[in-house]
N, C-alpha and C positions, 0 to 999 in steps of 0.2 A: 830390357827395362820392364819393371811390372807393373799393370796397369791396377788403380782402385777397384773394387767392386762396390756396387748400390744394389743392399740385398730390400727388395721391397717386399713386406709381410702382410698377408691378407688371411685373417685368421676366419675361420670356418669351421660353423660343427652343425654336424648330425643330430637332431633331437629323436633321443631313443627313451620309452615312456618306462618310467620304473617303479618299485611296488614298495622299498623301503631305499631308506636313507644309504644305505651303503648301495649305491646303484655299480652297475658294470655297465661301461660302454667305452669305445676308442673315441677319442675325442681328436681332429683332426686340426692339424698347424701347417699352413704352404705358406709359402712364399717366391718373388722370383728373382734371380741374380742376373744384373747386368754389371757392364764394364764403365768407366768413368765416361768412355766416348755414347754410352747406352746399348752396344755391342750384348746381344744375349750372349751368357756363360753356361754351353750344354757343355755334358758330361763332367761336370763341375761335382767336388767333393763337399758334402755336407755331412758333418761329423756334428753331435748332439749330446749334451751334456746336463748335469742336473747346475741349475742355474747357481750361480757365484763357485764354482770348483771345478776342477776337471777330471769329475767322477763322470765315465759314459752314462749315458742313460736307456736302458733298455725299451726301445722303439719299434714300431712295426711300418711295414711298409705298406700294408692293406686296411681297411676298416674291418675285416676280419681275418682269422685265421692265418697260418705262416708261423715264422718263428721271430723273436725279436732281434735287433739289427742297432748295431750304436752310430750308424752313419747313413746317409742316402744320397746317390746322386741325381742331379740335374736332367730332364728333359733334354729334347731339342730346341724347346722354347726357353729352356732355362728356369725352368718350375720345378718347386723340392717340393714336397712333400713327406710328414712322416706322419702317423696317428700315434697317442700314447694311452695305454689302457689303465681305465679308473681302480681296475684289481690289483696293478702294480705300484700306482701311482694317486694320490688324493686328486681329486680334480682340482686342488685349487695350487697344484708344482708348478711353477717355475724354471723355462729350461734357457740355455745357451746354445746358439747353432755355432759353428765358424766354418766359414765357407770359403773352399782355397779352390786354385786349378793354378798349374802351371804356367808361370812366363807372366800370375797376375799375384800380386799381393794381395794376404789373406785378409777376411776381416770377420771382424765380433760381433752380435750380437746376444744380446745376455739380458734376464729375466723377461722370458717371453710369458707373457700369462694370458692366461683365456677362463674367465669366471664364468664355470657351465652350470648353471642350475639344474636341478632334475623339475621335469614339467608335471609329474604325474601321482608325485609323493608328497605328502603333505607333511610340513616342517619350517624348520627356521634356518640363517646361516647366522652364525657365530663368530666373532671377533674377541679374541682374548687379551684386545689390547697391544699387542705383539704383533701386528700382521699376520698371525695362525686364523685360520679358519676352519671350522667344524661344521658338520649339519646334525642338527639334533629333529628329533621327530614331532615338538610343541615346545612353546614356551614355556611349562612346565616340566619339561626335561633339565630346564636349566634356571630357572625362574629370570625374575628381573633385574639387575643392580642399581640400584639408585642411585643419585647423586653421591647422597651420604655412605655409599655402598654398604648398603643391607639391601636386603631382597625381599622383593614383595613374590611372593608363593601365590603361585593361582591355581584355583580347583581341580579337579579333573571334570573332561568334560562331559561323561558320561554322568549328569546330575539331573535332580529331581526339575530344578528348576533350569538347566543351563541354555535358554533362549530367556532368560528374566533378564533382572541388575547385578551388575558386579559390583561387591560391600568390599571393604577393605579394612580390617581393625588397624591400629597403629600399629601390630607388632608386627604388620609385614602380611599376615594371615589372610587369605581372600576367600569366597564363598559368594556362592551365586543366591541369589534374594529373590524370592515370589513376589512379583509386581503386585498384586490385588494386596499382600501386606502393608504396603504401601497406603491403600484408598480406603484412610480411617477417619474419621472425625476427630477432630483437637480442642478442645476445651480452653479456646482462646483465653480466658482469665488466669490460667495458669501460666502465659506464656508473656515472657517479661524481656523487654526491646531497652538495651541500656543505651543512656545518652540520651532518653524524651523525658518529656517533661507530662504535665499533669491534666488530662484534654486533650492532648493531641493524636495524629495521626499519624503514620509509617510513609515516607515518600520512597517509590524506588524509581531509577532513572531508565531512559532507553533501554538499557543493557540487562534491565531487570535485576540490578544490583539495588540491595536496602542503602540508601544513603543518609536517612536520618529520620527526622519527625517535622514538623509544625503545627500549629494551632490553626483546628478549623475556622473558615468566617462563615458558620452555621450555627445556628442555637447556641445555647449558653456553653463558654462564658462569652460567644462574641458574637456577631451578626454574619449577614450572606444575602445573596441576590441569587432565590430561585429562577430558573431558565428553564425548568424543562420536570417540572412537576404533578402528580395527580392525585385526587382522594385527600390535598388542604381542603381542611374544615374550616368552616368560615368563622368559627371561635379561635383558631391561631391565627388572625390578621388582627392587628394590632391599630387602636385608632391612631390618627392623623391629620392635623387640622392644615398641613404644608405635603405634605406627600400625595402626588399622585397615583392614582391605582386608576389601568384602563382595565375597559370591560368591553365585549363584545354587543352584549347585553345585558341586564339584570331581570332575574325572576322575582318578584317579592309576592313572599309566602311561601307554603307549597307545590303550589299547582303552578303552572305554565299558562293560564288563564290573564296575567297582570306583568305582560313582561315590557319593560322600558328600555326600548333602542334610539340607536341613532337615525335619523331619518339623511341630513345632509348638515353642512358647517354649521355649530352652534343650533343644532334644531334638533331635539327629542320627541317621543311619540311613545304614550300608553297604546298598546296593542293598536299600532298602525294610526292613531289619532295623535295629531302635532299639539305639543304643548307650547303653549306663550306663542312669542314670536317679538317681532317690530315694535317697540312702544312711540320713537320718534319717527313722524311724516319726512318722508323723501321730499323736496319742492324742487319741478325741473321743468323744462320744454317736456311738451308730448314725444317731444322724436329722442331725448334723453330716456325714455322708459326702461327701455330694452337694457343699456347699460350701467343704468344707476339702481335701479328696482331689479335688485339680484338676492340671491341664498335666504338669509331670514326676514328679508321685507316682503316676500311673497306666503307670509306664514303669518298673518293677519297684521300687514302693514300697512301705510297708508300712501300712496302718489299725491303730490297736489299740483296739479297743472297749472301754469304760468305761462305759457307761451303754446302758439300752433301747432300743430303737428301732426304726424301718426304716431298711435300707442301701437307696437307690436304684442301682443299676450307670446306667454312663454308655453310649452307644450303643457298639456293639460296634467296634472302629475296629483296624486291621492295628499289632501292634506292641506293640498295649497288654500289660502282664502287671505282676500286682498280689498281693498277699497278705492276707487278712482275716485276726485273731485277737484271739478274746475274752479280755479280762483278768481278768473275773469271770464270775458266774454269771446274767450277764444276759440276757432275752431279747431275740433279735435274728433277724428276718424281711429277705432278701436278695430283694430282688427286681428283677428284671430291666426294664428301660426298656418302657414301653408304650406309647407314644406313636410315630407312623408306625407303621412294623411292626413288631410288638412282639419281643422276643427269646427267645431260647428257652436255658436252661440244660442243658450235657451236664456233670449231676456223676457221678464217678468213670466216666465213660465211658456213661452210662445218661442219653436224652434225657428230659425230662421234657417237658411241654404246653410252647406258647407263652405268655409273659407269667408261667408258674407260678413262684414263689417257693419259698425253702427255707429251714430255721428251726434257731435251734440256743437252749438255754440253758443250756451246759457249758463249763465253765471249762479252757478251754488251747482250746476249739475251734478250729478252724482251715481256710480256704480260699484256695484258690492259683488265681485266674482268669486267665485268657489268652486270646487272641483265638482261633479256632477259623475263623469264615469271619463274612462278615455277617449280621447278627443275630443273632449263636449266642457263647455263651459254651464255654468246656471249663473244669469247674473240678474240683480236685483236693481232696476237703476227708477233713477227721476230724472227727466228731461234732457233723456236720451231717443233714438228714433233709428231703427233697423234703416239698412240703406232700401231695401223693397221689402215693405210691409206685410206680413203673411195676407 
């Protein structure tokens, strides 16, 4: 009885460096035969053919030298091996082994291939459609066939410009382009975007594809919301009796001498001096002060005391000027901010201690405080009375 064979093929080549497209070299094919049970098959006959016929093929048994051999047999391991040489054979043949031994049934293998490149030669490989393969020496050995098959021609490379751009006319023709031709100026007016309209602008997308046009919302014929401008003349701002325009500040005039800023909520100031302030009197307890006599009531506003308490004063701050006046005959202790560095009261022009307070419980009393320097009040009072007298 004769047993199967399992030829297993383990293809293998020698990279030998080569100087043109017709390279020489044995390119080598092993593989190993076993028996259905996995039994190695030595001394086993492998006989090698050109693939689809059974025309021998003239084979060697060495990576060099010898003569050629249409068969080879088996190892002790059951390993064939034969090399086929590129001067006999295209590198890109095709063979059939059939491998018999005695007492086993033979078996086929067929179109064995091994696509060898050469590593060392500069070129292309070639498909003629047919499964034939060629190696040509450049794209220009053979040019390109396009879809429509015509062929685009590429230059040689040996050109004035060949590290520029590849041009390509429609007839297929190609040529290498000097990049700095390229970096000309264009006389935008001559150059005309169909599908816009009359104003507008060129949009292109992510991709940097032109997609179309639209109408600016800048100047005529339409409006816009500058973000991010400089060198507006202040004859392109347009009046507005309902539009707001912030400022940081305003210079008026030339000079920087007359500049109008904000000081704090609802409070302006000619070069650091507070304009206006408070017209309506605040009316509270003395120990309301602190929270009802805030932002523009300390920018010449009025307190009017109704009930006992303590006035706390706010930190002494450039600009500020205020008026206290009792409505009754209540008692009421003024006293100056103590917290950081504490302030210091100059009434009718006579300094009192740091942090020292001043009292009054007389009806029309009255004090007129004002900023003085920091931490220092100056206040102007009647029938008021330091807590210790200088």
């Amino acid at each position: 009885m004769k047993k199967n064979v399992f030829v297993l093929l383990f293809v293998i080549t020698i990279i030998i460096g080569i100087a043109t497209p017709a390279f020489a070299e044995r390119l080598k094919y092993t593989g190993l035969a076993r028996s259905e049970g996995g039994a190695v098959l030595a001394s086993a006959t492998v006989a090698v053919y050109l693939a689809g016929t059974t025309t021998p093929a003239d084979v060697y048994e060495a990576s060099s030298g010898g003569t050629s051999v249409n068969e080879v047999t088996t190892d002790s391991n059951g390993r064939w091996t034969f090399y086929a040489d590129t001067t006999d054979y295209a590198f890109t043949q095709e063979y059939k082994v059939v491998v018999t031994k005695d007492g086993y049934s033979s078996i086929t293998l067929d179109n064995i291939f091994i696509l060898r490149l050469p590593t060392n030669a500069v070129g292309v490989l070639y498909n003629d459609g047919s499964g034939n393969y060629s190696w040509g020496s450049s794209l220009s050995s053979g040019g390109i066939t396009l879809a429509d098959d015509s062929t685009l021609t590429l230059p040689p490379a040996a050109s004035t410009y060949d590290s520029g751009l590849l041009g390509c006319s429609t007839d297929g023709t190609c040529s290498w382009i000097d990049p700095t031709s390229l970096l000309t100026s264009v006389d935008l007016s001559s150059v005309t975007i169909t599908g816009g309209t009359e104003n507008s602008i060129a949009i292109w997308d992510g991709s940097r594809n032109l997609t179309g046009t639209t109408t600016p919302a800048l100047g005529t014929p339409a409006s816009g919301t500058l973000t991010n401008c400089s060198g507006l003349p202040a004859s392109g701002l347009v009046a507005s009796t309902s539009q707001a325009v912030g400022f940081g500040m305003i210079e008026l005039g030339h000079a920087s001498d007359t500049t109008i800023s904000r000081t704090a909520a609802g409070i302006a100031a000619i070069e650091g001096n507070v304009i206006g302030g408070a017209l309506t009197p605040v009316i509270g307890d003395a120990d309301d002060f602190d929270d009802n006599f805030t932002g523009v009531n300390l920018y010449g506003g009025t307190y009017i005391v109704n009930g006992a308490g303590t006035i706390i004063l706010p930190d002494a701050t450039a600009g500020m000027n205020f008026t206290i006046v009792l409505e009754g005959a209540v008692a009421t202790i003024i006293d100056p901010l103590g917290t950081g560095t504490a302030d210091t009261i100059y009434m009718n022009g006579l300094a009192a201690a740091a942090d020292e307070n001043i009292t009054s419980s007389t009806l029309g009393a009255m004090c007129v405080f004002q900023y003085r320097a920091a931490n220092t009040w100056m206040a102007t009072c009647n029938g008021f009375a330091e807590a210790t007298p200088p």
